[in-house]
Residue, then its C-alpha position, 0 to 999 in steps of 0.5 A: x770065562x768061557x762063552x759058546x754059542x749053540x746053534x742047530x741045523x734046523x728047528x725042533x731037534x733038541x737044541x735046548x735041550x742040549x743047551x740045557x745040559x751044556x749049561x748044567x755040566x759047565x755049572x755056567x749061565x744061560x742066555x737067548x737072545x732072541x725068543x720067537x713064540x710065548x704060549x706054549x712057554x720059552x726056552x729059558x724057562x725049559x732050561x730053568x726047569x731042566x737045570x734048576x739053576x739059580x734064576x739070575x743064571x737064566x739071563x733076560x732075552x734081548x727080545x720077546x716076540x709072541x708069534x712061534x716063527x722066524x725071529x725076523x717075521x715075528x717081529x713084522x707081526x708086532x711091529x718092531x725091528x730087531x736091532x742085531x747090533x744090539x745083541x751082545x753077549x752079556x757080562x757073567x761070571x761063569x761059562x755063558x752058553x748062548x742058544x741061537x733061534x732054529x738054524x744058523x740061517x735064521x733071519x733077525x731082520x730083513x739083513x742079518x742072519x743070526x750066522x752073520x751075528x755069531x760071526x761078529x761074536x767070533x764065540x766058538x759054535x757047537x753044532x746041534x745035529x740030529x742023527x734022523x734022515x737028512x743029516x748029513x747034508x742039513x750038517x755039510x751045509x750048516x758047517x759050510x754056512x758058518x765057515x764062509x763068515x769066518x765063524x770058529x766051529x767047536x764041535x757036532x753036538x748030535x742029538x737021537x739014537x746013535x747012526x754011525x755011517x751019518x755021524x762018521x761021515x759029517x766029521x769026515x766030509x765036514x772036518x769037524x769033531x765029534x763032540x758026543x751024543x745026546x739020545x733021545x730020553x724017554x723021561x727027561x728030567x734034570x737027573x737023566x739029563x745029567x746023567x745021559x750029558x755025562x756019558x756022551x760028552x767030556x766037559x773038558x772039550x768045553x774048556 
């Protein structure tokens, strides 16, 4: 079956969210490794709620860490390591989309990047890009980072009102395809999800 990670060029940008709809088009399984930050709920339950798949399709983290920051500091905080050598992707019967924590260069430990993981994987990436200011150079730079370990890139997933200057000229400068848009959803719901995944994307570009 097919597997793919997810990953973004920086934290807070709608990841999950496409995660979820990714998950929900392929009708596959969900997983996420590493979850740093509890309180405020984590982003398998988001992506129960916004897919309302069948719980054994939202697979246990590897690691649940309570402090909301970089994996590799929430782990210092409570007094454990994360062993990257650990993480492998889990046996599923359908597609597995596999979300990664904030950006590509996100620590695990204090000698791994989640980069340095998904190039272990060599799972194919999509790149979550919102279209606000900055992106184009967060997204040259993420590209950049994932290529130099050899990480095979799928796509730009971008996520916010559609800007086609940004948007043209990160496929353009970073030779990578345009997957779609996911706008910004003012009631976000498992139907408008699906809906707006609908208009944006071809699932047969995830095959």
């Amino acid at each position: 079956m097919s597997r793919f990670v997810v990953t973004g060029t920086n934290t807070d940008i709608g990841k999950t969210v496409f995660a979820a709809a990714l998950t929900r088009a392929l009708d596959g399984c969900y997983w996420k490794p590493v979850q740093a930050g509890l309180e405020d709920g984590t982003d398998a339950l988001r992506v129960a709620t916004l897919t309302c798949l069948p719980a054994d399709r939202i697979l246990p983290e590897a690691w649940r860490l309570g402090t909301p920051a970089s994996p590799h500091h929430a782990a210092d905080l409570e007094g454990v390591r994360i062993d990257a050598d650990a993480l492998i992707p889990p046996d599923c019967e359908r597609p597995l989309i596999i979300e990664g924590a904030g950006g590509a260069l996100v620590p695990l430990n204090h000698d791994v990047l989640f980069a340095d993981v998904f190039a272990r994987w060599g799972l194919p990436v999509v790149v979550c890009a919102s279209t606000a200011l900055g992106t184009i150079n967060h997204s040259l730079l993420t590209l950049e980072a994932l290529r130099s370990r050899g990480v095979p890139v799928l796509g730009v997933a971008f996520i916010g009102p559609a800007q086609e200057s940004s948007e043209a000229a990160i496929v353009r400068f970073g030779q990578v395809k345009r997957l779609g848009r996911l706008p910004w959803l003012e009631s976000l719901t498992p139907q408008t999800l699906e809906a707006a995944f609908a208009e944006g994307f071809d699932t047969r570009d995830f095959s």
